[in-house]
N, C-alpha and C positions, 0 to 999 in steps of 0.2 A: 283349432290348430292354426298358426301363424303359416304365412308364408316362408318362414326361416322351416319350418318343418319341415313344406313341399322340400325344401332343398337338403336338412337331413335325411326327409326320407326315398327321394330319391340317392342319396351318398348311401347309406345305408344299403339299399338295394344291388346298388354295384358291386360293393363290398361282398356280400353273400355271395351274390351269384358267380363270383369272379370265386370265390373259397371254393366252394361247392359245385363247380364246373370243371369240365376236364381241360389241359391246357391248350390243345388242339380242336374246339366245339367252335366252332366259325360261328353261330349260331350268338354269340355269348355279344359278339359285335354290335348282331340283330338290335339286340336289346336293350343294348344301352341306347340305340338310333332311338327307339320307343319311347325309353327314359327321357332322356332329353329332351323329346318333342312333347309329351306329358308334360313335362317341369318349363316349357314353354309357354304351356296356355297361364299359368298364372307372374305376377308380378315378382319373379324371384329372379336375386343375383347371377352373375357368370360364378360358377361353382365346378370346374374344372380340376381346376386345383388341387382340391382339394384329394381328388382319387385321382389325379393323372398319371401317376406308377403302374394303376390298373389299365386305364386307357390306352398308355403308348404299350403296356405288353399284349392285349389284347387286341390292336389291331384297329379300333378304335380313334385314336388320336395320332398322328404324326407329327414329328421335329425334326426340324433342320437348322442346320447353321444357314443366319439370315441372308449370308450371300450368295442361298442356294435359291432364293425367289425368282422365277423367272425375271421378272422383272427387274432385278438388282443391277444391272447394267448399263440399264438408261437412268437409274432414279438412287442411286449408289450413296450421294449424299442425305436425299431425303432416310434410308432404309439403315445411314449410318450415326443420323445424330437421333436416333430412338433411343431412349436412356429409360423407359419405363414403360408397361403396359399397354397395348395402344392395340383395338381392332383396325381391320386394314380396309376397309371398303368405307366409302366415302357417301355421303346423301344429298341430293338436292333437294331441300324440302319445298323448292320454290316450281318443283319439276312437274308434271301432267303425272307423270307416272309414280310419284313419292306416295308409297303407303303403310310410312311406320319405318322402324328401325331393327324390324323384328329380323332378315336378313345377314345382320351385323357382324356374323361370323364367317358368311361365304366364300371372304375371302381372307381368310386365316386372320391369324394375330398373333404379336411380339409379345415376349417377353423376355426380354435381354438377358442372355444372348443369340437366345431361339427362335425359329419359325417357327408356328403350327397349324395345322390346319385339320379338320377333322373329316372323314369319311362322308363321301357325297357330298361334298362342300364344291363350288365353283374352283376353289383353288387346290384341292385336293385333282378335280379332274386336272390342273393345266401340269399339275406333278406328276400326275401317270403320266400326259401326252407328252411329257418333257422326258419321260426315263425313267425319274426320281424314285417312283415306286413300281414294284414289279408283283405277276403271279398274284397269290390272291389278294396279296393288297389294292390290286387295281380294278377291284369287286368293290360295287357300290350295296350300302346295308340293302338286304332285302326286304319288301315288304310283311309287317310282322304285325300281329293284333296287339293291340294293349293286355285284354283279360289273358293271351296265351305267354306272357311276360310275366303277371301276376299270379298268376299259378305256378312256372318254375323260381319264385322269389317264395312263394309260400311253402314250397316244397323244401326248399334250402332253407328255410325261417324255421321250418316242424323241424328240424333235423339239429337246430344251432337253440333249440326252445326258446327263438322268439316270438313269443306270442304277439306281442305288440306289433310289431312288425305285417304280421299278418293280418290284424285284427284293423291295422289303418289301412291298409289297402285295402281290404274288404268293406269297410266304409264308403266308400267312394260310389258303392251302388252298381247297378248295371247300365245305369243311363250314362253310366263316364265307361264305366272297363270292359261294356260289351257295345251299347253304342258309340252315337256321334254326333254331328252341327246340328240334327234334325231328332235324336235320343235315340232311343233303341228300338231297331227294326224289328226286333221277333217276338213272340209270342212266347206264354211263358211253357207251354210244351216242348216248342224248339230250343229256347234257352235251358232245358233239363236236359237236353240230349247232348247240347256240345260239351264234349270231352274236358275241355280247361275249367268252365263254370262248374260242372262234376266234381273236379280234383279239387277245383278253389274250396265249397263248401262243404267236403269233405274233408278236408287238414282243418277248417274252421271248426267246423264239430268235435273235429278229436282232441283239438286243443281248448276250445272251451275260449277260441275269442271273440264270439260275437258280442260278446258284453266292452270290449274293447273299442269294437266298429261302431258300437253305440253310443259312445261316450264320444267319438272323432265330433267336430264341430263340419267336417263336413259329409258327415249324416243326413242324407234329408229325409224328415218325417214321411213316410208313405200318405199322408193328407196333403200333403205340399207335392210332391212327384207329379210328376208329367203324367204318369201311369201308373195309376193307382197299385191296380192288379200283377203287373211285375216285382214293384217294388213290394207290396205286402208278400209276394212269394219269394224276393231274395232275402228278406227280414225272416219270414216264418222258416228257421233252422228247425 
């Protein structure tokens, strides 16, 4: 699976879950902050875009007309000759403190003839303290698991029969969708008890994708795994 994938199959995911969600689940917000941070860790495009209809109704993504930047008053000319795409946070790479570009969104970004900026962004905060945004908008994502994301995407996939769907996420293993930096904290008795891993490999069985998950390139062989013994138990369906 290419990197253009990571970034189908996170578009993909928003998609469902945005169909198959009610229109009021605050919740639905949660999980795109998830997505996103996921579609972070690997080498893939700004991919906004592409579902931003979903974004801005959900609460998700904000716009403004650009001369509602706080900022536009002192910096009026710089914020008026933007004629194309442009993130708005600037780097010194020469600085003590520069580590990466990964930041790049915090403070919004144009695209003429809009502002945007997304939930729990730096500039997002200076729009709530400005007025800009009110009531629950001015709620920052909550913290949310990744595997408790992929279980309501799998849940709304079993329902739309996309197997695929399901069958790539479930690939990914438990060392990405239940762990983290240091892999997966629990034991494979405790990982059969949490409720999402339950549901995940459950919709997996009924659909008949773990021949899918197997075929993902980022499958890792249970020889190759951190942890043998987990990963031979999230394999053995």
């Amino acid at each position: 699976m290419s990197l253009h994938e990571i970034e189908d199959l996170v578009a993909d995911s928003i998609r469902i879950l945005d169909v198959h969600s009610e229109s009021d689940d605050s919740r639905v917000r949660d999980w795109f902050a998830v997505l996103y941070r996921f579609q972070g860790e690997y080498d893939c495009s700004f991919t906004h875009f592409r579902v931003m209809e979903i974004l801005l109704r959900r609460g998700y993504t904000y716009r403004f007309p650009v001369d509602r930047h706080p900022d536009y008053a002192q910096r009026s000319e710089y914020f008026d000759a933007l004629d194309e795409f442009a993130g708005l946070r600037t780097f010194d790479e020469e600085g003590p403190d520069f580590d990466g570009y990964g930041s790049w969104l915090e403070d919004g970004y144009v695209e003429p003839p809009f502002l945007y900026c997304d939930a729990g962004t730096a500039l997002w905060q200076r729009m709530t303290t400005a007025g800009e945004l009110r009531g629950p908008d001015t709620t920052p994502p909550r913290p949310t698991r990744l595997i408790d994301v992929v279980r309501e995407i799998a849940t709304a996939a079993e329902k739309e029969g996309d197997h695929e769907l399901i069958g790539l996420w479930y690939a990914f293993g438990c060392e990405t969708l239940v762990g983290g930096p240091s892999g997966c904290p629990f034991d494979v008795d405790e990982l059969a008890e949490m409720p999402a891993v339950r549901d995940l490999r459950a919709v997996v069985r009924r659909t008949g994708s773990l021949a899918i998950a197997q075929r993902s390139s980022y499958a890792v062989p249970v020889e190759f795994a951190d942890h043998h013994e987990l990963e031979a138990w999230w394999w053995g369906l």
